[in-house]
Backbone as ProteinMPNN parsed JSONL, in Angstrom:
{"seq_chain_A": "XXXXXXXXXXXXXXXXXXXXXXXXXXXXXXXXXXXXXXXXXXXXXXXXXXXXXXXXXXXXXXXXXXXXXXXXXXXXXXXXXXXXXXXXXXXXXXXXXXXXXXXXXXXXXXXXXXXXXXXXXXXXXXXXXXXXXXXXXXXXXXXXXXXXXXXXXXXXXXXXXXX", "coords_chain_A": {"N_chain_A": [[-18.7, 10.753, -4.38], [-19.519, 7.962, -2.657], [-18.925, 5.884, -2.856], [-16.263, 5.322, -3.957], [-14.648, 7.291, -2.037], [-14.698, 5.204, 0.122], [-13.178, 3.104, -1.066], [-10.686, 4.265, -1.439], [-10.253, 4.93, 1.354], [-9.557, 2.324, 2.179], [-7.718, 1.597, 1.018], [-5.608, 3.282, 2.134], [-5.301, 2.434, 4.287], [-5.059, 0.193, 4.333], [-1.939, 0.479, 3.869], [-1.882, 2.219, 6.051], [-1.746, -0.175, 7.964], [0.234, -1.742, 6.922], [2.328, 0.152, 7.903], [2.004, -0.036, 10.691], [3.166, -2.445, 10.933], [1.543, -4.517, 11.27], [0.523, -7.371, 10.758], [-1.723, -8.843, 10.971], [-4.018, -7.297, 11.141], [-3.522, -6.164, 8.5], [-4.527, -8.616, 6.877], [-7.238, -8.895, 7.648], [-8.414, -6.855, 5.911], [-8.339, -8.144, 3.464], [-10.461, -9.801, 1.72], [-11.693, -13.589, 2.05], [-10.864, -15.049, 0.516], [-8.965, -13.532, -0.672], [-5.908, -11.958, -2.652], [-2.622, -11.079, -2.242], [-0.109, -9.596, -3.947], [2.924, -8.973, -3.894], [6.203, -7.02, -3.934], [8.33, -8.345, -5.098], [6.963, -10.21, -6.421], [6.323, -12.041, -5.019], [3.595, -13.989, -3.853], [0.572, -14.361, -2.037], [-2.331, -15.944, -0.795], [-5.382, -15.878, 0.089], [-6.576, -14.791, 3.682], [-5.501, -16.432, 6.118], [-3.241, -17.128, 5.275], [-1.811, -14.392, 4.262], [-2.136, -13.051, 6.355], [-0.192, -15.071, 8.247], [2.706, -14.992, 6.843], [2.806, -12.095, 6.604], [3.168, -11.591, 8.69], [5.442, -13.051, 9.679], [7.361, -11.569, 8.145], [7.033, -8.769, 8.964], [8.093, -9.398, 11.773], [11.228, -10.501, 11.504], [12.154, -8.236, 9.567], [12.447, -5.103, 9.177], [10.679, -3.657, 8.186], [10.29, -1.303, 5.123], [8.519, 2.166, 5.289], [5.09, 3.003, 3.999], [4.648, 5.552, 1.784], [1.899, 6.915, 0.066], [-0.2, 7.497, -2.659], [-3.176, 8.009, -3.958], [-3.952, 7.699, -7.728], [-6.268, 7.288, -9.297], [-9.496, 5.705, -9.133], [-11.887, 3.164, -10.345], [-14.81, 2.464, -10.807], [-15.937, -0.579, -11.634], [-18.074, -1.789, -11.001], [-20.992, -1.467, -9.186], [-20.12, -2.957, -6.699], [-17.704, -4.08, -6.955], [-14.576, -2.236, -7.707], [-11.379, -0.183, -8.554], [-8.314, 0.248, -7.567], [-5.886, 2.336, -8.679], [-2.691, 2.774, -7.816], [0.03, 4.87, -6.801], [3.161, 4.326, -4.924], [5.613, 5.16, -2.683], [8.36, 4.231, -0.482], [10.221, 4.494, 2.671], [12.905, 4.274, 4.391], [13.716, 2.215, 7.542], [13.934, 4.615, 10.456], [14.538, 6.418, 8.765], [14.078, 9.838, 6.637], [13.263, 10.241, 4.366], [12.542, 9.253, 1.394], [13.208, 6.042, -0.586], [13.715, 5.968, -3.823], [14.373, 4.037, -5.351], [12.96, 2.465, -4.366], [10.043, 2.785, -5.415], [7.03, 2.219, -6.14], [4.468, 0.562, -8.632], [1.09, 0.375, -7.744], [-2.333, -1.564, -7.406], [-5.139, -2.005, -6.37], [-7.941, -4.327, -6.3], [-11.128, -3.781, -5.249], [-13.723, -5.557, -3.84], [-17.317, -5.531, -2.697], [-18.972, -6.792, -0.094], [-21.778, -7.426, 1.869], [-21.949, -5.137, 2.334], [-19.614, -4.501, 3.019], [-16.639, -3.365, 1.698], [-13.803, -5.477, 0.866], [-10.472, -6.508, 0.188], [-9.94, -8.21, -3.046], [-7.787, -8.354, -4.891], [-4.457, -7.082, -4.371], [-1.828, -5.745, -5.836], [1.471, -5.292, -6.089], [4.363, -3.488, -8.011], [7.281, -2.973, -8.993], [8.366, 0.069, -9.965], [10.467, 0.425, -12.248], [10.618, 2.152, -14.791], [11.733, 1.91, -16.952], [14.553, 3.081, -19.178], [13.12, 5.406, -19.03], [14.172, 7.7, -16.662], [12.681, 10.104, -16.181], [10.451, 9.745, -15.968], [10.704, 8.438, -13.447], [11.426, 10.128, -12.282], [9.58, 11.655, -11.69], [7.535, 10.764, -9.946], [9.001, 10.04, -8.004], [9.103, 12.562, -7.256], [6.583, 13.5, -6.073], [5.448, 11.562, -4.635], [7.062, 12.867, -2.541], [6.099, 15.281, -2.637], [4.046, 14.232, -1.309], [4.64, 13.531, 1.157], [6.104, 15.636, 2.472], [3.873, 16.845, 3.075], [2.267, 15.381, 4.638], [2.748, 15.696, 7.366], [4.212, 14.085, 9.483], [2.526, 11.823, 9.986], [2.87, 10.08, 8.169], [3.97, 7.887, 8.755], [3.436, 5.382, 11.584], [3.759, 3.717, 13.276], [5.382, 1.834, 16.32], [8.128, 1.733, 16.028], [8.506, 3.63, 14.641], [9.871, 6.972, 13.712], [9.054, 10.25, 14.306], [8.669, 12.501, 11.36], [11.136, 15.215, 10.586]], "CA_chain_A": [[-19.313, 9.435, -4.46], [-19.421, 7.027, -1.734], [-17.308, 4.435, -2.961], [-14.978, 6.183, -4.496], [-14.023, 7.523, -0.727], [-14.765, 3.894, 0.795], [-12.388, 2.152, -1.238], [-9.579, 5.349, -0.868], [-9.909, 4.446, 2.525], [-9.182, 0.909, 2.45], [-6.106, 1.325, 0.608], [-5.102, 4.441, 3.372], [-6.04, 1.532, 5.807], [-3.872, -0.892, 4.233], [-0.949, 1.22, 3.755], [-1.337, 2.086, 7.476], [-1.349, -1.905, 8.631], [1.845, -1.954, 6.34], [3.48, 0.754, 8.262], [1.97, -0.217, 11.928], [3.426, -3.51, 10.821], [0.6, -5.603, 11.514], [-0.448, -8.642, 9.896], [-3.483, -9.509, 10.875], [-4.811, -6.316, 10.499], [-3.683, -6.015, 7.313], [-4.728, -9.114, 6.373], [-7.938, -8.823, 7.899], [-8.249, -6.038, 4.799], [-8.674, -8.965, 2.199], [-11.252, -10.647, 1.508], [-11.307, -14.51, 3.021], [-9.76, -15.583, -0.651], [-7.774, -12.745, -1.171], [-4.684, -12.1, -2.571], [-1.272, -10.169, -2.267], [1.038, -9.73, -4.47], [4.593, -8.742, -3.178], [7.111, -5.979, -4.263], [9.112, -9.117, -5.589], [6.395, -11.383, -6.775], [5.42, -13.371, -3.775], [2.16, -14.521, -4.057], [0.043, -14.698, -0.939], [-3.326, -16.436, -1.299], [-5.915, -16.348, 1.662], [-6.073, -14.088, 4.731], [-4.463, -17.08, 7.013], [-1.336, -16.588, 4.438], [-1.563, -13.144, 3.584], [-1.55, -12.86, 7.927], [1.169, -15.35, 8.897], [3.325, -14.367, 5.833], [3.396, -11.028, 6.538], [3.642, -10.935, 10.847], [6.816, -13.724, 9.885], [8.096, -10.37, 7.519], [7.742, -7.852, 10.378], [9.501, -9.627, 13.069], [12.121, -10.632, 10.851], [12.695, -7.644, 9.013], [12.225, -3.512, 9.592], [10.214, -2.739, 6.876], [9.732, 0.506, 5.241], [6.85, 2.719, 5.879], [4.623, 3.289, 2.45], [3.58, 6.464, 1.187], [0.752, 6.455, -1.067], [-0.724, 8.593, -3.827], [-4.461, 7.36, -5.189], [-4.275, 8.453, -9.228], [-7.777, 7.171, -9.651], [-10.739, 5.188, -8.783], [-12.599, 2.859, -11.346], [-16.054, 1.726, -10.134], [-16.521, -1.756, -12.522], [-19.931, -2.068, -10.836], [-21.152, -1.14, -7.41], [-19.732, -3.477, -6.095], [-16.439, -4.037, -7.581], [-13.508, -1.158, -7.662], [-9.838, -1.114, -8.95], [-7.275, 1.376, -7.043], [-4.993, 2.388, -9.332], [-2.008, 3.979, -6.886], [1.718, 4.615, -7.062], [3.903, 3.831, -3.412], [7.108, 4.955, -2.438], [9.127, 4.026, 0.681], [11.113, 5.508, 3.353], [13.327, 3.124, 5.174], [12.759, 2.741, 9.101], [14.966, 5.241, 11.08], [15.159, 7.747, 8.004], [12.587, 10.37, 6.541], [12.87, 10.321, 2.847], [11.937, 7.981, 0.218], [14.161, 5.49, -1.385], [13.203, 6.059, -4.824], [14.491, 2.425, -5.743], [11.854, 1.296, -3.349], [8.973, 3.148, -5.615], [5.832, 1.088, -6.933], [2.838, 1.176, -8.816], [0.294, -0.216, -7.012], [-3.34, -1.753, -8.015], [-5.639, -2.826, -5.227], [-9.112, -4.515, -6.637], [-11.833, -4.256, -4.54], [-15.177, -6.006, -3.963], [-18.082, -5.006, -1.328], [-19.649, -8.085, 0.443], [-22.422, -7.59, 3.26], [-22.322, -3.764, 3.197], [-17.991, -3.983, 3.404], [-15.192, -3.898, 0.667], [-12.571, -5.861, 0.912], [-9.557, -6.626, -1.12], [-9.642, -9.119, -3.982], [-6.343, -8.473, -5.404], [-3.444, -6.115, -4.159], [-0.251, -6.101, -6.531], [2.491, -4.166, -6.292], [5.26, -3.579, -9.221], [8.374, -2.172, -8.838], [8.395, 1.408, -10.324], [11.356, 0.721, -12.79], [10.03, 2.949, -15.92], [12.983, 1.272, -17.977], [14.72, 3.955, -20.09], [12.643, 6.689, -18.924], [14.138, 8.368, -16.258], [11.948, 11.315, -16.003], [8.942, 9.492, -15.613], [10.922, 8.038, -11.865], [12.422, 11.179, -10.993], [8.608, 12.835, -11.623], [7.107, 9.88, -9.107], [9.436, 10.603, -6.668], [8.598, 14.565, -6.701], [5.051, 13.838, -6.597], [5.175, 10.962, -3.636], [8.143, 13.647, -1.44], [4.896, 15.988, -1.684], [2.605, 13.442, -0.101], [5.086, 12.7, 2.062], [6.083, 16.662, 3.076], [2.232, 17.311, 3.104], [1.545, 14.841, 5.449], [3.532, 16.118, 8.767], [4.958, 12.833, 10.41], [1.624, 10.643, 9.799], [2.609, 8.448, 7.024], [4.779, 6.54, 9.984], [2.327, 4.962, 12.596], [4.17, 2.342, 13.978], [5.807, 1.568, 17.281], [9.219, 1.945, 15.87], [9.066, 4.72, 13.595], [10.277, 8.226, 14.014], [8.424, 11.132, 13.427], [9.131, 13.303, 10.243], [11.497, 16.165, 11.317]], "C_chain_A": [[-18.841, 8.597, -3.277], [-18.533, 5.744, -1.531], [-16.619, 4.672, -2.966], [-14.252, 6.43, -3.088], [-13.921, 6.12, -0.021], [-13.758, 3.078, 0.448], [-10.978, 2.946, -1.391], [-8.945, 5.501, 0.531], [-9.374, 2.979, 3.198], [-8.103, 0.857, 2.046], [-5.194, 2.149, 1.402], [-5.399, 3.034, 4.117], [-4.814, 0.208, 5.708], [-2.427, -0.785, 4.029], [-0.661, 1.284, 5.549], [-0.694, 0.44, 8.474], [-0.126, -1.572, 8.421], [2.57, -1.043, 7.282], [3.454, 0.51, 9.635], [3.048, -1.657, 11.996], [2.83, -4.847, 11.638], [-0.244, -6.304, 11.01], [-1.093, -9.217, 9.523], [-4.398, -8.574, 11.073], [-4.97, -5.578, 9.622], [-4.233, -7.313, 6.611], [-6.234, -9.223, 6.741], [-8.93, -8.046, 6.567], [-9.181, -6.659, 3.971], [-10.322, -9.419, 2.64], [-11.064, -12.244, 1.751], [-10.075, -15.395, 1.42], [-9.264, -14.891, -1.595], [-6.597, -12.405, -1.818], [-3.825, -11.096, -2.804], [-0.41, -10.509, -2.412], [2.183, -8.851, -4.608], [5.216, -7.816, -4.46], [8.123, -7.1, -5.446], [8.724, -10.093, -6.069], [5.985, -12.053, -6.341], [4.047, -13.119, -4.04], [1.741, -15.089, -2.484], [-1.182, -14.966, -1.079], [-4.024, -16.441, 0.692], [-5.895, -15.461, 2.946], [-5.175, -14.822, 6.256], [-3.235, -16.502, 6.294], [-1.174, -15.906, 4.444], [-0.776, -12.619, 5.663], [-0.119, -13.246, 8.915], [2.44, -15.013, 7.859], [3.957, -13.057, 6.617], [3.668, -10.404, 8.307], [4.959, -11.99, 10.803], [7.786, -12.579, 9.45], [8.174, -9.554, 8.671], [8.23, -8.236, 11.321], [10.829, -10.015, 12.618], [13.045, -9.402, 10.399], [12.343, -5.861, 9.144], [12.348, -3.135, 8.363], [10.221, -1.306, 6.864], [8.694, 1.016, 5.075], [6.751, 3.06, 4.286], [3.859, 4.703, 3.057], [3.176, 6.828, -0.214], [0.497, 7.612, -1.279], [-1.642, 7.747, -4.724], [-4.504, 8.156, -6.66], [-5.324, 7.811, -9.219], [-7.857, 6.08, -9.093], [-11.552, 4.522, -9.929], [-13.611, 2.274, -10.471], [-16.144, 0.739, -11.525], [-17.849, -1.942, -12.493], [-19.98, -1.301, -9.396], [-20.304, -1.808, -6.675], [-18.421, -3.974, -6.015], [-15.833, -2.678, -8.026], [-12.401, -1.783, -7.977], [-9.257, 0.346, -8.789], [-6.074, 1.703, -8.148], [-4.032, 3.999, -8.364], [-0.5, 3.782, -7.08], [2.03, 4.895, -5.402], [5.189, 4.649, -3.269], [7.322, 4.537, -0.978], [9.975, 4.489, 1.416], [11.671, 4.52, 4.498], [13.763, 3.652, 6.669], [13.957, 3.703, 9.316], [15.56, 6.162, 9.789], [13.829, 8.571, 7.568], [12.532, 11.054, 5.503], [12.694, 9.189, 2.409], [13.431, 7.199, -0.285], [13.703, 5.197, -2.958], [13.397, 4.798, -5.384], [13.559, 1.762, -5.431], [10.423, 1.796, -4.282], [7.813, 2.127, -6.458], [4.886, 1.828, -7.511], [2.214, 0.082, -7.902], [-1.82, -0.311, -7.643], [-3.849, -2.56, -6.991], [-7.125, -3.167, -6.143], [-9.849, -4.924, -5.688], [-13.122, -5.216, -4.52], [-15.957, -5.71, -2.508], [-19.076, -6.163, -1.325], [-20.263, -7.884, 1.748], [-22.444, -6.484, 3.526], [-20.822, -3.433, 3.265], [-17.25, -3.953, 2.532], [-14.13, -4.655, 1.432], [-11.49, -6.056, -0.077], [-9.565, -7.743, -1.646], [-8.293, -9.561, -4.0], [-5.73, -7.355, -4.737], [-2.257, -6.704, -4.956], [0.599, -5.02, -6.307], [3.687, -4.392, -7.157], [5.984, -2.805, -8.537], [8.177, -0.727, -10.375], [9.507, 1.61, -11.336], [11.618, 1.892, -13.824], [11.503, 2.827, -16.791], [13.106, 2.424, -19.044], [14.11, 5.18, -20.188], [12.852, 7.152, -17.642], [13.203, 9.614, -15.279], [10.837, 11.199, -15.568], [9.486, 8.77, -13.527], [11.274, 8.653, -11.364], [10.782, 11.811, -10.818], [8.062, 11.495, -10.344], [7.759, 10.481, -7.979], [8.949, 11.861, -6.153], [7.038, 14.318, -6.158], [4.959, 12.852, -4.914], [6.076, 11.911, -2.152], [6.785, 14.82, -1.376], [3.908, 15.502, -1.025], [3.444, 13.249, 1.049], [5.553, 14.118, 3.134], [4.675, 17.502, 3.809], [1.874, 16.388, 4.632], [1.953, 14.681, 7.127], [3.841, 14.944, 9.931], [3.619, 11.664, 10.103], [1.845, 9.778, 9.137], [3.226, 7.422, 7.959], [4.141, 6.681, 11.031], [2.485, 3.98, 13.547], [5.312, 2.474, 15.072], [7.239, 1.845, 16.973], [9.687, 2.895, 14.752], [8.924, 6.097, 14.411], [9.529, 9.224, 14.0], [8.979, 12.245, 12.403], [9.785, 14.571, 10.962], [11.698, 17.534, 10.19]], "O_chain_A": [[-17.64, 8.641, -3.01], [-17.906, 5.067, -0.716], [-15.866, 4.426, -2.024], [-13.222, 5.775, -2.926], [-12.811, 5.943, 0.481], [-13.292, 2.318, 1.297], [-10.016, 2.184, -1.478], [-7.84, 5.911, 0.886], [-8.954, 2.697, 4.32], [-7.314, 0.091, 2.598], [-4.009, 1.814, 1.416], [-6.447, 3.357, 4.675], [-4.096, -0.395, 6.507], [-1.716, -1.79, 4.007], [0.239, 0.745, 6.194], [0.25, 0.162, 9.213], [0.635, -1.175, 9.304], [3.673, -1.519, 7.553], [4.533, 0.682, 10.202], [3.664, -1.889, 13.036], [3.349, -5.749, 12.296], [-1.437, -6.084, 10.802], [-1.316, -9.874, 8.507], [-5.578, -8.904, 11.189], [-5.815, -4.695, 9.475], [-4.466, -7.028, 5.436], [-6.72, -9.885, 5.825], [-10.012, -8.543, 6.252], [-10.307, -6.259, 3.675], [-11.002, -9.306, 3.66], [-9.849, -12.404, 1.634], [-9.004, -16.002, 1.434], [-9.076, -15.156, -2.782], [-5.82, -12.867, -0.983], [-4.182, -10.189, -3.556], [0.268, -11.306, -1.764], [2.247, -8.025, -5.518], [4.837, -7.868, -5.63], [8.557, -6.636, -6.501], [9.508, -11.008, -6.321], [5.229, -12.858, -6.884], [3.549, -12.058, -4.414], [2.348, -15.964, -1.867], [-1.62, -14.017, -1.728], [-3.572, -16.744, 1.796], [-4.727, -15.462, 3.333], [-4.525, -14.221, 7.111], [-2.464, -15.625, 6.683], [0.032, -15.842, 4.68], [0.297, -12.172, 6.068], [0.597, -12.61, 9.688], [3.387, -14.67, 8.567], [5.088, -12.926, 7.085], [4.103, -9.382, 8.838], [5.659, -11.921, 11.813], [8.843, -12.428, 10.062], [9.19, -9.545, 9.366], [8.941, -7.437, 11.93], [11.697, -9.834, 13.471], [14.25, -9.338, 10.641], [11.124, -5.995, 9.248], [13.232, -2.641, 7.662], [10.191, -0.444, 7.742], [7.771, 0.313, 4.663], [7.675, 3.296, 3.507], [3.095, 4.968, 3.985], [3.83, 6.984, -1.245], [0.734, 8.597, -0.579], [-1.347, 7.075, -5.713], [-5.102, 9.232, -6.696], [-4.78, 7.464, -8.17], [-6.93, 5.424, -8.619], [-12.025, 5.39, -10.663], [-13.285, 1.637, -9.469], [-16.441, 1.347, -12.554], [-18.632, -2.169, -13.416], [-19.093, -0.717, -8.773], [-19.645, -1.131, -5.885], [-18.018, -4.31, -4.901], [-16.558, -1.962, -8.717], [-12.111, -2.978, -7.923], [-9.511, 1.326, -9.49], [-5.266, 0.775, -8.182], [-4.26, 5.201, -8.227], [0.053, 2.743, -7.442], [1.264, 5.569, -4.713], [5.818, 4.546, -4.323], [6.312, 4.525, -0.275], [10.804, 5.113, 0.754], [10.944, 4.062, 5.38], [14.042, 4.796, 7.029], [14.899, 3.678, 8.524], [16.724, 6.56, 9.737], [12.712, 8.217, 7.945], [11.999, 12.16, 5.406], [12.703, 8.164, 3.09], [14.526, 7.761, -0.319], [13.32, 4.052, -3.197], [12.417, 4.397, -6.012], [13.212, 0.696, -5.94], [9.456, 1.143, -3.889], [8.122, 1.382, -7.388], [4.478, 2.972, -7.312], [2.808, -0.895, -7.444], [-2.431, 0.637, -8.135], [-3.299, -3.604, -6.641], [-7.508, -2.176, -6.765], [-9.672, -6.013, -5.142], [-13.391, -5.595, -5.66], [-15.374, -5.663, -1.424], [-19.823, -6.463, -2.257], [-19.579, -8.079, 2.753], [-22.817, -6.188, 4.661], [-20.538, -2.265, 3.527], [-16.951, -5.142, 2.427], [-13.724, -4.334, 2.549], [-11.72, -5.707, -1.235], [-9.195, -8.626, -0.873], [-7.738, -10.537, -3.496], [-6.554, -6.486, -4.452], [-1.797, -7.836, -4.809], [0.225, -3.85, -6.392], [4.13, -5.54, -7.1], [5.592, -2.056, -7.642], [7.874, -0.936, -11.55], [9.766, 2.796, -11.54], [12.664, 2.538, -13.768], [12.16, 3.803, -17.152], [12.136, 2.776, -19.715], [14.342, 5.979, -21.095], [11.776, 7.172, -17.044], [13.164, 9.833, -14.068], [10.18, 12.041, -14.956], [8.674, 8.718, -12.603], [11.607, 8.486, -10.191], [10.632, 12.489, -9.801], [8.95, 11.715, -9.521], [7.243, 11.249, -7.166], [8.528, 12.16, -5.036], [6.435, 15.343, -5.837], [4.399, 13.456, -3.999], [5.787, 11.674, -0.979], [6.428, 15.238, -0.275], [3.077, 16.086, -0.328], [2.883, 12.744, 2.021], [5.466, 13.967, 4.352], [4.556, 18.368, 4.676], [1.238, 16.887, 5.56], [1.57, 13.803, 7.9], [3.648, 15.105, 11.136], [4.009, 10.5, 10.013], [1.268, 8.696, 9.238], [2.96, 6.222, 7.878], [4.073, 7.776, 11.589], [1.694, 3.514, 14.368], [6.232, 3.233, 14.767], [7.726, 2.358, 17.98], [10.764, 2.965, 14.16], [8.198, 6.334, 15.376], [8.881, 8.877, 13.012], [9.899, 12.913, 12.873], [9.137, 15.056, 11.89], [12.054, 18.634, 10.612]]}, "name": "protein", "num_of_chains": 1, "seq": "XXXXXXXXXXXXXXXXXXXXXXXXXXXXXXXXXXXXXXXXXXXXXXXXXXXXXXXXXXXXXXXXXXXXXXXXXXXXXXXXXXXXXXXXXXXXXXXXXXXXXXXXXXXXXXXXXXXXXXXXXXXXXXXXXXXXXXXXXXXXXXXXXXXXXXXXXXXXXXXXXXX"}
């Protein structure tokens, strides 16, 4: 299905921004009254905010590169989608995951003019309180997207390649 891949690619697209660490081409992503919501709750409203927000985060700080795993695709309508994806992280200058760093992740799209963009993006922290098994199986499952994918998940000017 056509969407289904269209909006698989937007969240591959926005994952990459995140790891090129660029702001305004991840924020470009959204939609003009967008929003993204942070590993820690920040709330970003708007692609001005969502842009200067997150290009004040990469010069500030040496994020870590996301790798992603789409568990499904809901089409609501044609025109509306809802990513349902789990994240982990691999902090810069290393080339495993920090399983502390793992998320779920839920991007909602909408297609305006022929384009999706993003509604909503949230991301949760991955705690799975009292279950263990369910964060050690995440990890296994994001270390094969991340062995599978031969140095690509890091795209950015200051990352390494997978060795």
């Amino acid at each position: 299905m056509e969407a289904d891949r269209e909006v698989r690619m937007l969240y591959a697209n926005l994952l990459d921004c995140w790891n090129r660490r660029n702001g305004r081409e991840f924020a470009a992503l959204f939609a003009a009254d967008g929003r993204a919501i942070g590993y820690d709750g920040s709330a970003h409203g708007g692609r001005a905010e969502i842009e200067a927000d997150l290009t004040r985060i990469f010069a500030e700080h040496a994020t870590p590169a996301y790798v992603g795993l789409v568990r499904g695709v809901r089409l609501l309508s044609r025109d509306v989608a809802v990513v349902d994806a789990v994240a982990g992280m691999v902090p810069d200058g290393q080339h495993d995951l920090n399983p502390a760093l793992n998320a779920v992740q839920t991007l909602t799209a909408v297609k305006s003019g022929g384009t999706w963009r993003i509604a909503v993006f949230q991301n949760t922290p991955a705690a799975y309180h009292g279950r263990p098994q369910l964060a050690e199986r995440l990890t296994e499952d994001l270390r094969e997207v991340l062995d599978g994918a031969g140095g690509r998940w890091m795209n950015g000017p200051s990352r390494s390649a997978k060795k």
